[in-house]
C-alpha positions in Angstrom: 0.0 0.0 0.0 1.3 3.2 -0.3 1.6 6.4 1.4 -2.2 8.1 2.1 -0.8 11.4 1.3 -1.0 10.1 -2.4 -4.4 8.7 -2.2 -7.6 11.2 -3.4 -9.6 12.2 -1.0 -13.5 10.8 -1.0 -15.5 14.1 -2.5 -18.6 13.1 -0.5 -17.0 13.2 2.8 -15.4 16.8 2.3 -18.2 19.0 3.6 -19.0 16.6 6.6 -15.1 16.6 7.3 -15.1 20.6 7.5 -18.2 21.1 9.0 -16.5 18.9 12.3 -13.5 20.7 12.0 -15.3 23.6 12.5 -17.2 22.2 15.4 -14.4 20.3 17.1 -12.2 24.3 16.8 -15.6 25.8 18.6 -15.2 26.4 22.3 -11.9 25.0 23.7 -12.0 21.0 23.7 -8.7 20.8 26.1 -11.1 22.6 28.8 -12.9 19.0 28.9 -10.5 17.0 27.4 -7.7 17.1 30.3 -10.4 15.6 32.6 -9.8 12.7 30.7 -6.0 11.9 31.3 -6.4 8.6 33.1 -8.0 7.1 29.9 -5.0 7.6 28.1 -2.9 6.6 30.4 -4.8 3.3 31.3 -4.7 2.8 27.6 -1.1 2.7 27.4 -1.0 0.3 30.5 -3.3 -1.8 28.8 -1.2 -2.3 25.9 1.6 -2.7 28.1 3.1 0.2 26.0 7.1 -0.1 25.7 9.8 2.4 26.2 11.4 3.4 22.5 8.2 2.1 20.6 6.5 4.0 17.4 3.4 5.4 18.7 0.9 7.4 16.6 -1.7 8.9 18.1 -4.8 9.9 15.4 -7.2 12.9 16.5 -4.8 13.9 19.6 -6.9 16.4 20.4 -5.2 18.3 23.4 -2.7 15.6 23.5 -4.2 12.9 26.6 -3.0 9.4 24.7 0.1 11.4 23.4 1.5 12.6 26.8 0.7 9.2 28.1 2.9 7.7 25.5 5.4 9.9 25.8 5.9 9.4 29.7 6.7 6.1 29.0 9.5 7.2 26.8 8.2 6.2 23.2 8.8 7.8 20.1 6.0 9.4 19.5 3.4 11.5 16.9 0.8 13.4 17.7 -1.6 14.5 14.5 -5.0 16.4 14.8 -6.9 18.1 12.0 -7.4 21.2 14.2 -4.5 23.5 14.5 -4.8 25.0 18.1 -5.2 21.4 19.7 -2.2 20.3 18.3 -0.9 24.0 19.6 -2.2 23.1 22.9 -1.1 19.4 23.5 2.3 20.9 21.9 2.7 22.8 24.8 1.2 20.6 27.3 3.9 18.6 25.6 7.1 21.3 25.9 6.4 21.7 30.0 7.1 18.3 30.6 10.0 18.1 28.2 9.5 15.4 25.8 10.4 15.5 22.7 7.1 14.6 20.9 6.5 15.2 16.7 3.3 17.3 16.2 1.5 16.8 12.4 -1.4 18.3 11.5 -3.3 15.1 10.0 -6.7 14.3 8.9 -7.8 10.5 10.7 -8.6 9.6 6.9 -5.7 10.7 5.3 -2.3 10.3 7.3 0.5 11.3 5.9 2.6 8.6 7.0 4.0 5.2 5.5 2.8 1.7 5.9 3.9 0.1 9.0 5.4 2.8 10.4 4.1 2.6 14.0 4.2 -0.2 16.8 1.3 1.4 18.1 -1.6 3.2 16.8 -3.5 5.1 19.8 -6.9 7.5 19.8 -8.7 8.5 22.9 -12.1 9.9 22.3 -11.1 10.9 18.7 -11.3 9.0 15.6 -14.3 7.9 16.7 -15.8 11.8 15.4 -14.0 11.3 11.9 -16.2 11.8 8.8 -15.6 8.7 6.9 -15.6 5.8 9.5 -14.2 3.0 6.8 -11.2 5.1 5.6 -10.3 6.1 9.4 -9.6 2.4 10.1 -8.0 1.7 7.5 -5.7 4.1 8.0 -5.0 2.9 11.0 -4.8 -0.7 10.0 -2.0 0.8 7.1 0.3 2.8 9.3 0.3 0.1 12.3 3.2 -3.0 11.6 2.1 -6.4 11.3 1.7 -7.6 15.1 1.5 -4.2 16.6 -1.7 -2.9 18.2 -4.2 -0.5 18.0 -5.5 1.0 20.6 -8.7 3.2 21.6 -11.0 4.5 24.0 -14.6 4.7 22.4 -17.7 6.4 24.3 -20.4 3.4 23.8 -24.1 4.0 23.0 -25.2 3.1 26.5 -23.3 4.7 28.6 -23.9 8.5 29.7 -22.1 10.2 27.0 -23.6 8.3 24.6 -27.0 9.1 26.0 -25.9 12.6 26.2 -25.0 12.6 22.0 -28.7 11.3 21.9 -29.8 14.1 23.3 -28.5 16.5 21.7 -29.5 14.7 18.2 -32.7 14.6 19.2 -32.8 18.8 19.0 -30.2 19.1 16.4 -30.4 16.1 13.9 -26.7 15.5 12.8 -26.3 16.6 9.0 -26.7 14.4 5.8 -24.5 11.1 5.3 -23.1 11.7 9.1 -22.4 8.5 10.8 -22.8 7.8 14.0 -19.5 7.9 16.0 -20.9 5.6 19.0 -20.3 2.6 16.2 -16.7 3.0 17.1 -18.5 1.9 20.9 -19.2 -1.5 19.9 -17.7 -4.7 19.0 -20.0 -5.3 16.3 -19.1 -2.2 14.8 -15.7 -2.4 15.4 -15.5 -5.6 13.5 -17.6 -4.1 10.7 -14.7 -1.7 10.0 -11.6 -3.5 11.0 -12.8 -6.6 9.0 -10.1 -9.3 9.1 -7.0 -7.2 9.3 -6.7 -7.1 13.0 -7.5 -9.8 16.1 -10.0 -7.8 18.3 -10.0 -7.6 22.0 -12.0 -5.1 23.8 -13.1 -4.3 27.9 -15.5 -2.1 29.2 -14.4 0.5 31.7 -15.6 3.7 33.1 -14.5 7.0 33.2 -15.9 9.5 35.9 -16.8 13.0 35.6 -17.2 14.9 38.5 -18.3 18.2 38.4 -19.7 21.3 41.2 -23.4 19.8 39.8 -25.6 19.1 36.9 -26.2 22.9 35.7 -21.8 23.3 36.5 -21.8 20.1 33.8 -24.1 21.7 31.4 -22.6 25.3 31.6 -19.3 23.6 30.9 -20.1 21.6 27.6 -22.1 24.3 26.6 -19.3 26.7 27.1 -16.5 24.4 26.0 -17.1 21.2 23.9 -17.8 21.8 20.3 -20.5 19.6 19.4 -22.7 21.1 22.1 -21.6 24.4 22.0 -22.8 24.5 18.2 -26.0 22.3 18.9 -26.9 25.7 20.8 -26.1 27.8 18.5 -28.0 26.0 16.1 -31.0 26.7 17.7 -33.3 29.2 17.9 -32.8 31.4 21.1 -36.6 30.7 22.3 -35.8 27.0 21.7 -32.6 26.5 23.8 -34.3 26.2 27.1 -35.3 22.7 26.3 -32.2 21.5 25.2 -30.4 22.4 28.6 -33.5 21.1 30.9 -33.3 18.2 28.3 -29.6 17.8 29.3 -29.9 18.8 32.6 -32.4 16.0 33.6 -29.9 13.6 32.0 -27.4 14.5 34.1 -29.5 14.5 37.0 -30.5 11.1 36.2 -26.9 9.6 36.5 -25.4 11.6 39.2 -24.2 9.2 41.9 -23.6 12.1 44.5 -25.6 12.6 47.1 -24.0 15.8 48.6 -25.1 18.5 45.9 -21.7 17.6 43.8 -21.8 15.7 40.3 -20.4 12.1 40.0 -21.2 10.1 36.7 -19.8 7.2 35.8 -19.6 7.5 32.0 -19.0 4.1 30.1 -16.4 3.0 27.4 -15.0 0.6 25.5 -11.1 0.4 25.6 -10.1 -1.5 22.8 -6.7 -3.7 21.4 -7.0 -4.5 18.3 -3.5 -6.0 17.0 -2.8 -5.9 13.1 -2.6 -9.5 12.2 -1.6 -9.0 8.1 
């Protein structure tokens, strides 16, 4: 196979793939995003990550799977397709002082060569990408024979991916989108990885807490794209419903008992080794 860089890009994914780019560059992911550092890192433990490995990480984001990598003293690339979170893990990055490689990438089109990487690692990322079938196998390409892929993927049942239903249910996603809680299952995980890789996935849990429910809402309303531009989408008059819509969500998983948030927010953490 040969490099992606070289391969033409899929006309009928091109608006979908700039409309998210312009919804993952809305608010300021990294505000959210560091919350979730201990997924990246347990993802690196589960894969029993090795010092002085190749290690991609696709739709970095702020940099959580990258940092994690990189503390374990692996070579490693970080790629996003939006400039200022590559900026900001970059940074994140610098304080510590590794030495990390930051490309601005596309998950559908990375401009790297077959078999580069030992590992392949997304956290909450490639998951979102526009075209689901060319995202994997990109992944599949870049990864060696025997190395593994690994990911963290929100699953349709758990709170966030109640939450996405939400939100769909006021703003309907745009034409040909697909939904990125596929990524969440093994069915649909097998669906894109086909035969190329040997599958093995665990379900964990990842827990938000927050001051309360309306602290949560302000936040992802403030700061994480996809609901930030779900209310702007709306009318003014009709925004109301959305937040008591995610309010009562929220309300409905918090565990705490003293006036704080605590949600336990399911995933799949997933290892999928390239086996040709």
């Amino acid at each position: 196979m040969s490099n992606a860089s070289t391969i033409a890009a899929r006309p009928e994914f091109e608006a979908l793939r700039a409309r998210q780019k312009s919804t993952w560059a809305a608010g300021d992911y990294a505000r959210i995003g560091v919350t979730l550092q201990m997924v990246g890192e347990q993802l690196c433990e589960s894969l029993n990550l090795r010092a002085g490995s190749r290690v991609l990480d696709v739709a970095a984001g702020n940099g959580n799977a990258t940092l994690a990598a990189a503390r374990r003293f692996a070579e490693v690339v970080s790629t996003d397709y939006v400039p200022a979170l590559l900026a900001g893990g970059e940074a994140r990055a610098r304080a510590e002082g590794h030495d990390v490689r930051f490309v601005e990438a596309a998950a559908e089109s990375l401009p790297f060569d077959d078999a580069e990487f030992d590992y392949v690692l997304s956290s909450f990322g490639v998951m979102f990408a526009a075209d689901h079938r060319r995202a994997a196998d990109e992944m599949v390409r870049v990864c060696r024979p025997g190395g593994a892929i690994g990911m963290a993927n929100w699953t349709p049942g758990g709170f966030i991916g109640q939450l996405f239903k939400v939100v769909t249910r006021h703003v309907p996603p745009p034409a040909g989108a697909q939904s990125p809680l596929r990524w969440g299952t093994e069915e649909g995980l097998r669906e894109l990885f086909g035969d190329a890789t040997e599958l093995h996935t665990s379900v964990r849990h990842f827990v938000f807490r927050y001051r309360s429910a309306q602290h949560f809402v302000d936040m992802f309303r403030t700061w994480y794209g996809p609901v930030l531009r779900a209310f702007e989408a709306l009318a003014p008059e009709t925004r109301p419903a959305l937040e008591a819509d995610l309010l009562t969500l929220v309300q409905q998983h918090n565990l705490s008992k003293d006036g704080g948030l605590v949600i336990p927010s399911e995933y799949l953490e997933v290892r999928a080794v390239r086996v040709k």
